[in-house]
C-alpha positions in Angstrom: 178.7 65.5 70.1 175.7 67.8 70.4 173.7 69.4 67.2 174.2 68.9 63.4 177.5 69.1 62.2 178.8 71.6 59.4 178.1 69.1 56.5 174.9 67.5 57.6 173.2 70.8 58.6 170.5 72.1 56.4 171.3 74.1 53.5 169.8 77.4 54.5 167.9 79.6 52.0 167.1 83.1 52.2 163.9 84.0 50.1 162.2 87.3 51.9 164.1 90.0 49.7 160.8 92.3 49.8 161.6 92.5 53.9 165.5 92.9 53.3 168.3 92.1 50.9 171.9 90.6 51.7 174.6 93.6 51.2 176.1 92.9 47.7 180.0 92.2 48.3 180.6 95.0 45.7 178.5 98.0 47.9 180.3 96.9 51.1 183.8 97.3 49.5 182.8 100.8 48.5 182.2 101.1 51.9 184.4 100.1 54.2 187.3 103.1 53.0 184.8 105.5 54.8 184.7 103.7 57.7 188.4 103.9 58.7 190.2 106.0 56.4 188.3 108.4 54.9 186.1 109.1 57.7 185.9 113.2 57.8 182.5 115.0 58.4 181.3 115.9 55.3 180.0 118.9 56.5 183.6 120.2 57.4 184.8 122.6 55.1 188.2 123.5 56.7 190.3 120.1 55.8 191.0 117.5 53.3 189.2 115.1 55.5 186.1 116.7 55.3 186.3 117.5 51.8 187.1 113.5 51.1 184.1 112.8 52.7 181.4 115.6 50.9 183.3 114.3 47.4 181.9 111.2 48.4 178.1 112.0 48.9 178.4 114.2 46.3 178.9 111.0 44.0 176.7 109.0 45.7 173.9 112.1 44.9 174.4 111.5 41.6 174.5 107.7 41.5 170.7 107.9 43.2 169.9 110.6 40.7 170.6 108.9 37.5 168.8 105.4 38.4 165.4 107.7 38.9 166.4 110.2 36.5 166.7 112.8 38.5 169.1 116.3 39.1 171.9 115.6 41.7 170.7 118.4 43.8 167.4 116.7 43.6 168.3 114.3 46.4 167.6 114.2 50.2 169.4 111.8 51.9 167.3 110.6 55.2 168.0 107.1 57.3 165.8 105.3 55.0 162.0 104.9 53.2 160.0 105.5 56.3 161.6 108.7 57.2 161.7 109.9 53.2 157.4 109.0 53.3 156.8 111.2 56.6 158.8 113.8 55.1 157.0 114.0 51.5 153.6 113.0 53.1 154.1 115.8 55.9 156.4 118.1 55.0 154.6 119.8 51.9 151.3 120.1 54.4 153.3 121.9 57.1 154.0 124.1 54.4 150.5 125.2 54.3 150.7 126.3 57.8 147.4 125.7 58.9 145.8 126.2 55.5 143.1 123.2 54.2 145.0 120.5 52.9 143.3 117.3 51.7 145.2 114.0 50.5 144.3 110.9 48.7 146.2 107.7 49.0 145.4 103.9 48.6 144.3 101.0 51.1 146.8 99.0 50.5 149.9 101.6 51.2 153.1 100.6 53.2 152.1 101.7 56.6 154.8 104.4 56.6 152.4 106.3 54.3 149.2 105.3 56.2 150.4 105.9 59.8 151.7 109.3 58.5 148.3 110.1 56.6 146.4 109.0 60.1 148.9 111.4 61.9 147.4 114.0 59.9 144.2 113.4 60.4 145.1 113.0 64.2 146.6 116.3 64.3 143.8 118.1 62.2 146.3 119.0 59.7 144.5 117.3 56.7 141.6 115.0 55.5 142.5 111.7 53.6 140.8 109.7 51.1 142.3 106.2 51.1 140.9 105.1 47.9 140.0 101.3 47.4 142.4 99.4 44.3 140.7 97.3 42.0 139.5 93.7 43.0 141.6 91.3 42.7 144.5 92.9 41.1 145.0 95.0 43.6 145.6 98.3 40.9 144.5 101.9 41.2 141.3 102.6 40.0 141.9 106.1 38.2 138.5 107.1 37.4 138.2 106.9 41.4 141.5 108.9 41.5 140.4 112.0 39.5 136.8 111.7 41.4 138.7 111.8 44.3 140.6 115.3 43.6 139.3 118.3 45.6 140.1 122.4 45.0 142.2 121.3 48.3 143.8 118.8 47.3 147.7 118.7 48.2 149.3 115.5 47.2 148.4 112.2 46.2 150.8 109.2 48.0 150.5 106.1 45.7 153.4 102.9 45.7 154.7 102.3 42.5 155.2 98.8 43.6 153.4 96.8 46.9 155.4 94.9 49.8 153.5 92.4 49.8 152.1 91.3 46.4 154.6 93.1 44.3 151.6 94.6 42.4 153.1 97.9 40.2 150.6 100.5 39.8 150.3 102.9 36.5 152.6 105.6 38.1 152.4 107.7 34.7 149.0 107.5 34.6 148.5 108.7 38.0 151.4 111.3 37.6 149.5 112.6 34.5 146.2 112.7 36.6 148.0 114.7 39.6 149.6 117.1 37.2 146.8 117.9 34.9 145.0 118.5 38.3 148.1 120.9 39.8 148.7 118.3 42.9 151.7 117.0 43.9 152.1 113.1 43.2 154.2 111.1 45.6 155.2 107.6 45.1 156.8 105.4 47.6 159.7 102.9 45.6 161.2 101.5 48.6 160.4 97.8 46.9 160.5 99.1 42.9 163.8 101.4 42.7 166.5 99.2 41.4 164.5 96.7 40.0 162.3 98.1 37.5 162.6 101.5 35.5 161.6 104.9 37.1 162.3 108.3 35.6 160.8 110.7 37.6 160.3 113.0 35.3 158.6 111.3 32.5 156.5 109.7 35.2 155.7 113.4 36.7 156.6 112.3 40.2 157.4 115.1 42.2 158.4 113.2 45.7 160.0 109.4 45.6 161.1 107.5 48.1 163.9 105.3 48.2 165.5 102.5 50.8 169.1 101.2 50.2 168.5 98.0 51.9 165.9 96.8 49.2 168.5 97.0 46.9 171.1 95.3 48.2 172.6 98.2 50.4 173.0 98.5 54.1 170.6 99.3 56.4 169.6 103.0 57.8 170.1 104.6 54.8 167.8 106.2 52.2 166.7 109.0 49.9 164.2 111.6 48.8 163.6 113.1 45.4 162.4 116.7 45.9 161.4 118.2 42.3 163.4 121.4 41.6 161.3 123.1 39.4 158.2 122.6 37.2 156.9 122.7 40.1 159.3 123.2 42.7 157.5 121.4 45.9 158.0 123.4 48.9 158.0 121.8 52.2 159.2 122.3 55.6 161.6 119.6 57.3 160.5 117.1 60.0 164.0 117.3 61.5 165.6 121.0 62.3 169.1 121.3 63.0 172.7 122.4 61.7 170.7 123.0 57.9 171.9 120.0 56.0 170.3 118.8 52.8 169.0 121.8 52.1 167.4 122.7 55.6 165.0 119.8 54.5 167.0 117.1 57.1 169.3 118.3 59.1 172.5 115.9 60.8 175.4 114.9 60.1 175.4 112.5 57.2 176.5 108.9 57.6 179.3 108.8 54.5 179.4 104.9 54.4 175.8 104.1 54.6 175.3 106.8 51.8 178.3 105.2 49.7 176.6 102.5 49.8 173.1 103.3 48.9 175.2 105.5 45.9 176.8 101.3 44.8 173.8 99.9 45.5 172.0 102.3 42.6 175.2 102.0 40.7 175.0 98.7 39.9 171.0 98.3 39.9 171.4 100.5 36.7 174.1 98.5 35.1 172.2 95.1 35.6 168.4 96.2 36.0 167.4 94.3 32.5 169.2 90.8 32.6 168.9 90.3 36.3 165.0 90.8 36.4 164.7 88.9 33.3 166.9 86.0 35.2 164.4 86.5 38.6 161.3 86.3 36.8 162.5 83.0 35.1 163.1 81.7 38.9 160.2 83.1 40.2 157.9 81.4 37.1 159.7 78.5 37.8 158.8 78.5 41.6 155.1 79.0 40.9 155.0 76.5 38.5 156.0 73.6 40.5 154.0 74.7 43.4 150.7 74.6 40.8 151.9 71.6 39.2 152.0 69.8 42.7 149.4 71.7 44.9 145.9 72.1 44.7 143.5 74.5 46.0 146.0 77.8 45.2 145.9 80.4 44.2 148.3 83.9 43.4 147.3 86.9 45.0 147.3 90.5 42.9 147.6 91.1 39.7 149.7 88.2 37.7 151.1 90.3 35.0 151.7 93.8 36.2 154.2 92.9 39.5 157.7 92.5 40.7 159.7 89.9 39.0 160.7 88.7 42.0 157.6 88.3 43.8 155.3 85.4 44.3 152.6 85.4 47.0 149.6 82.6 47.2 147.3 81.9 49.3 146.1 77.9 50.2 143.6 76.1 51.7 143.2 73.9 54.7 146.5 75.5 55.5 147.9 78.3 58.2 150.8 80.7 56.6 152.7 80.7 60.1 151.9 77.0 60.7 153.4 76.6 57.5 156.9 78.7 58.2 157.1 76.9 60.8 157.7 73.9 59.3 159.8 75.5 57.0 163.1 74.9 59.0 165.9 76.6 57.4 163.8 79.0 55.2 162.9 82.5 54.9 159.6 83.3 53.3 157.2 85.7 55.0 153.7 85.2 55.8 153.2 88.8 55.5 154.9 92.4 55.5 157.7 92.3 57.9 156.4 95.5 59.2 153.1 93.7 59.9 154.2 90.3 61.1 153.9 90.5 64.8 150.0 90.6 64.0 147.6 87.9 64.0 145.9 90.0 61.9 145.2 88.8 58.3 147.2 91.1 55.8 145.2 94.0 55.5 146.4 94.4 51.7 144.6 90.9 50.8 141.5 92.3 52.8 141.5 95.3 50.2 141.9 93.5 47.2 139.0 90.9 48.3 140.6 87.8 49.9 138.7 85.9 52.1 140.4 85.9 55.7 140.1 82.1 55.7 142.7 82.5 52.6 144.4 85.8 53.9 145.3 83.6 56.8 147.0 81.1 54.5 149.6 83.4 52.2 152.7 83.3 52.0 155.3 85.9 50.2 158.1 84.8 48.3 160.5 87.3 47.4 163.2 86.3 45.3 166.3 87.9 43.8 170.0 89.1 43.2 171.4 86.2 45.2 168.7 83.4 44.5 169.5 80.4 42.2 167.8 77.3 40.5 169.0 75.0 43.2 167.1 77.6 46.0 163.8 77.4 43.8 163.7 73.4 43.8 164.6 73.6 47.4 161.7 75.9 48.4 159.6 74.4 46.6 159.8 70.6 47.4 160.0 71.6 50.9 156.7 73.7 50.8 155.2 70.8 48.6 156.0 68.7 51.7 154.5 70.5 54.0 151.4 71.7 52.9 150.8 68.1 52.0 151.5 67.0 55.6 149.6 69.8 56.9 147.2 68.8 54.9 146.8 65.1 55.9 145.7 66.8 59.4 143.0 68.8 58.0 139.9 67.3 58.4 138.4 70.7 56.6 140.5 69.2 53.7 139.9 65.3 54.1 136.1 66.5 53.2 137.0 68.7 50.4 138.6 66.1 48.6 135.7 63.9 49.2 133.7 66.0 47.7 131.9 68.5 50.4 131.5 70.9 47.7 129.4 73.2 50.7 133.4 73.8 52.2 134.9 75.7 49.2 135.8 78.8 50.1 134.7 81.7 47.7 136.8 82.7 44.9 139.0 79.8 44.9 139.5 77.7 41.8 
């Protein structure tokens, strides 16, 4: 017989929930109905079918509303965070028809905000200031932000929480900056919504985008928040078409997907306290044997302000993908999953100061709804293992260790 059998294969452990998260059991049951018996347009107002179907987004409006705090009527539905940033980022420009338009944003976006900032700048449709975050935290510097602000000044696109450090910025404070300054504030919560609170009006955030599969939804699916009023943003839609959402993305909605996104903020609400209290324990726990075991590492970002569920370090003598690699049967991420195809060190530890000889050496750990104990000692005495045998091939290493004090690289403990 060829290959491992069932009971001696590895146990496999998935630990990259900032990249995607395993559909909860609970969402895809409050899905499948819409897939083969209630499966009406919900745009068709002439039959029970149809009306089945609107009934269901409608609920699954107000589900997304309440876990941001939002008004029902408040949220676009679009095919996930990516499309939601080009529509906030773009949209309320095209607006301006032509007009000067100027927008300030950070370094260390998602690149569904900076590609769609360097579209505008491409287009001549608006100049950006990508401001610089605070070294090595990795948070918004607001004195910049308010420096920053011009009399053309449009909207200001900050993450309320990063990919790839789990960093979360001051989004009150930088809502309270872009309203006392009349601008719109836009925050992308693709990796944040579900997982820590949001209220998007106490937070003055008049765009926010959202992805279901973050959350433990499916794939292809995501929302909008467009404030109503106070002020009511005005924007024109990327998409044109039969009118839906409010003319602000037109075609026909996908019912399931959307039921599920709907679940997926459903039950985020009901368990948002206990379950990050129970991933930050198993994240602590994780960086704590790594530390206890390891030397020469270090965590990159800010240690106190970030995602319970994310751990990302950077080590010495040691290549991230080298290292996954040798991490048969485990799924951490050397980088953004958007990014990963690059041999380019992460350009988000490149704006908070990390060397690219340590850049080179992260990893990401994101941990969450469906992690236990058993995956955190797993992970970690495999990662422990290798690192140390990668290690024992580094001559860089070898003369650190003896002492060749001239080979430490800057910043490292």
């Amino acid at each position: 017989m060829s290959g491992l059998t069932e009971q001696s294969a590895p146990r496999r452990v998935y630990m990259d929930d900032h990249a995607t998260t395993r559909v909860d059991p609970r969402v895809l049951e409050a899905m499948l109905p819409y897939f083969t018996e209630i499966y009406g347009n919900a745009a068709s107002r002439t039959h029970v079918f149809g009306w089945e179907a609107e009934e269901a987004v409608d609920r699954a409006r107000g589900q997304v509303a309440a876990l941001v705090g939002a008004g029902r009527k408040e949220i676009v539905f679009t095919s996930g965070a990516t499309e939601s940033d080009n529509l906030a980022i773009k949209g309320p420009i095209a607006f301006l028809r032509g007009r000067p338009a100027h927008v300030i944003t950070m370094q260390t976006e998602h690149k569904a905000v900076l590609d769609s900032c360097r579209a505008l700048e491409r287009d001549g449709l608006a100049e950006v200031t990508y401001l610089r975050p605070r070294k090595p935290g990795g948070l918004i510097d607001l004195d910049a932000l308010r420096d920053a602000i011009r009399d053309e000044t449009v909207l200001i696109s900050v993450m309320h929480a990063n990919n790839e450090i789990g960093v979360i910025q001051p989004v009150a404070d930088i809502g309270r900056v872009a309203r006392d300054a009349g601008v719109l504030f836009h925050c992308d919560a693709a990796q944040s919504a579900g997982k820590v609170p949001i209220d998007v009006a106490a937070m003055n955030v008049d765009l926010l985008s959202i992805s279901a599969h973050k959350m433990y939804g499916p794939k292809g699916v995501g929302a909008l928040y467009v404030r109503a009023r106070n002020p009511r943003v005005r924007m024109l839609p990327m998409i044109d078409g039969g009118g839906h959402e409010r003319g602000l993305r037109s075609g026909t909605l996908g019912v399931p997907g959307i039921v599920g996104l709907g679940r997926a903020c459903e039950i985020a609400a009901e368990t948002m306290a206990s379950e990050s209290e129970r991933v930050a324990r198993l994240r602590d726990r994780l960086q704590r044997r790594l530390f206890e075991a390891l030397d020469d590492i270090q965590v990159n970002g800010d240690c106190e302000r970030r995602l319970p569920g994310n751990l990302n370090i950077s080590l010495t003598c040691v290549e991230g993908d080298a290292l996954l690699m040798g991490l048969k049967n485990i799924a951490v991420s050397s980088g953004s999953a958007c990014t990963s195809a690059t041999l380019e060190p992460s350009y988000v530890l490149r704006a908070i100061g990390v060397r690219d000889e340590l850049a080179h050496g992260s990893v990401r750990f994101g941990l969450g709804r469906f992690t236990d104990e058993a995956d955190v000692d797993q992970v970690a005495d495999r990662v422990i293992e290798e690192v140390t045998r990668l290690r024992r091939l580094s001559p860089v290493y070898a003369a650190r260790r003896a002492g060749a004090a001239d080979a430490r690289p800057e910043g490292m403990p």
